[in-house]
N, C-alpha and C positions, 0 to 999 in steps of 0.2 A: 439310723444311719446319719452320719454328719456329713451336715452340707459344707463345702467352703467356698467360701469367700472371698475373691478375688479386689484388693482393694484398688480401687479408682479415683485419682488423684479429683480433689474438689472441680478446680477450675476446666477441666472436662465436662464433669455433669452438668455443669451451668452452660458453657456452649452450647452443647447437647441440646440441654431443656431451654435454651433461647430461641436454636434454632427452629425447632420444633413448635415453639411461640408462635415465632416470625410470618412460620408457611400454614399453621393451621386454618386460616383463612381463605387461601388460595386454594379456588376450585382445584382439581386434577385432571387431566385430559383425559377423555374416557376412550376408549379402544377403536372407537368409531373413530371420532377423530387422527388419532395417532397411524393408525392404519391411511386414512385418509392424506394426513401429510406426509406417510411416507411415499405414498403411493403418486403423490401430485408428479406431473408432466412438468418439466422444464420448459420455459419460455422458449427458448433456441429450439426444443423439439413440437414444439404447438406450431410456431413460425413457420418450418419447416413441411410437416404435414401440411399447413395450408400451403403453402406452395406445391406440393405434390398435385392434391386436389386440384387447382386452379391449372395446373398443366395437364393433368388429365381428360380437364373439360376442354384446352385448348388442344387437344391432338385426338380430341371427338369433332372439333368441328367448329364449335364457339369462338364467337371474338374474347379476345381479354379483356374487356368490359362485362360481359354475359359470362365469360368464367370466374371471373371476382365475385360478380353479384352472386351465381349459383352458389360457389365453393363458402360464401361467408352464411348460409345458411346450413350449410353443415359443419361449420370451424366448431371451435372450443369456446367455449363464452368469455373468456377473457379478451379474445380476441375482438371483441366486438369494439370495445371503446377506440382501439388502437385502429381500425378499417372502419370510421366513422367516416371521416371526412372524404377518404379514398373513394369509400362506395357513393357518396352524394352526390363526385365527378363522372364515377361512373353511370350512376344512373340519368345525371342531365348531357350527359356526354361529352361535357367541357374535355379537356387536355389536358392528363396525368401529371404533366412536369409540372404544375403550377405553384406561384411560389409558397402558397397557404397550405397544400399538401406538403412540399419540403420542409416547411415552418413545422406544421404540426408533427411531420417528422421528428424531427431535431429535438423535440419537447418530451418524446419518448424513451423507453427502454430502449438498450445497443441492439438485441435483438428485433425490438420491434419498429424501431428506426431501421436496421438493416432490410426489416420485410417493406416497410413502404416504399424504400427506395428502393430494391429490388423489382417492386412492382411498376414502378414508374419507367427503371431502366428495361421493362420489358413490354414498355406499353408505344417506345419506339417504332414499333411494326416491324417487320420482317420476317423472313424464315427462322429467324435465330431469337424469337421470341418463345419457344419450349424451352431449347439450350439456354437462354439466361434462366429461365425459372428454375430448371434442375442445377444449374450451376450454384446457383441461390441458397436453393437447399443443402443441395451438398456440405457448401460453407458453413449453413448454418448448423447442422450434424457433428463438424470439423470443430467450432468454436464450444457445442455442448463437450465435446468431448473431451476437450483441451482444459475445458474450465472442471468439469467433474474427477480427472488427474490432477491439477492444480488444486484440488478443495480435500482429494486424499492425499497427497504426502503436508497439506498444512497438516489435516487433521495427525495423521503421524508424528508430526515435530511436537503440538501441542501435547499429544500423549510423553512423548521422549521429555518434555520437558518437563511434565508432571509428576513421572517417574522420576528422575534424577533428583527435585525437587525434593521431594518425601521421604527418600531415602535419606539425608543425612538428618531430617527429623526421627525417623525410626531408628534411625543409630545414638543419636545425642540421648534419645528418651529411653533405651536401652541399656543406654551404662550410665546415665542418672541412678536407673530404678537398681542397678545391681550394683556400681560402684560406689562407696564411700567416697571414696577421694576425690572423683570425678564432681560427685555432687556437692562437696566444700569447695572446688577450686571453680565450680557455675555459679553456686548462690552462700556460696561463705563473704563474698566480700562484692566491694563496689566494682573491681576489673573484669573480675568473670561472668558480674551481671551484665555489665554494658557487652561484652563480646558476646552473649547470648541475644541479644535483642538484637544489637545489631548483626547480629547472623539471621533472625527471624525477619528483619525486616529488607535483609540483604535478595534474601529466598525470595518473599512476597514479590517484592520488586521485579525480580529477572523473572516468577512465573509469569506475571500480565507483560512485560515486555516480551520476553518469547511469544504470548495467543498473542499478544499485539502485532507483530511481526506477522506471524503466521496466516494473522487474518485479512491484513492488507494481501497478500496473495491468491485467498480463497474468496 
């Protein structure tokens, strides 16, 4: 039986076998992992749970002092570096608003900036000390949400623009491979070379500015 053989322009296999160079080196992420980062919790919804927590413990009975310190024994561990200073006032019982907690506020994530303050504005006293904490959360739920829509229509554009991109290489490399003509008036002469490159590096170009685009929004 005959095999055929489907020829494959040089400067492809060398891509190919570069790229293939380049990564052989780099570990791969193994299943545990990749499951693991798919599976990670969002900052905005880690915040928010704790704040659940912490009002739970205040509509049992606890000051919000004793519901910060209980609720960060059960948070997420990331949490811990971000309710360091928090919990230190809590536990000497100094006065939430101070300006070393706002400081260390400010130095944080939007999220976890929003929870410290959040906890401050709710360390006020009064009956509306639950209501700020649920209200908190809430927010902070509203802002995951808003950002996880914002990070699908980037990723959308990115793809739209990766398609569009490709396509007029799969066309151009198309009627190279099948047309005569086509392929003397690309690489017969000096005009057709340069309006090819410069069409190659035109593409390049508008791909990373579109993920560039795309990415300040996501």
């Amino acid at each position: 039986m005959e095999i055929v053989r489907i020829p494959v322009p040089l400067f492809i296999v060398r891509i190919v076998a570069l790229r293939r160079l380049t990564t052989a080196g780099t570990p791969r992420p193994t299943l545990t992992a990749r499951l693991r980062r798919k599976d990670s919790v969002e900052p905005a919804l880690v915040a928010a749970g704790f704040l659940d927590v912490v009002d739970r413990h205040v509509q049992l009975g606890s000051s919000l002092r004793g519901a910060i310190v209980s609720a960060s024994t059960q948070c997420d561990p990331s949490l811990s570096e971000t309710l360091r200073v928090i919990l230190l006032y809590c536990r000497t019982g100094a006065s939430l608003d101070d300006e070393e907690v706002l400081a260390d506020a400010a130095r944080r994530r939007a999220d976890d900036a929003f929870l410290v303050r959040s906890l401050v504005a709710a360390g006020a006293g009064g009956p509306g000390t639950s209501f700020a904490l649920q209200r908190a959360a809430w927010v902070l739920r509203e802002r995951h949400a808003v950002a996880s829509e914002r990070r699908m229509f980037a990723a959308q554009a990115v793809f739209a623009a990766r398609i569009l991109s490709w396509m007029p290489v799969v066309f151009g490399i198309l009627m190279v491979a099948t047309n005569g003509s086509i392929r003397s008036a690309y690489f017969g002469g000096t005009a057709g070379f340069v309006c090819v490159v410069v069409g190659v590096v035109l593409n390049i170009v508008g791909r990373r500015w579109m993920r560039r685009i795309a990415c300040s929004f996501s």
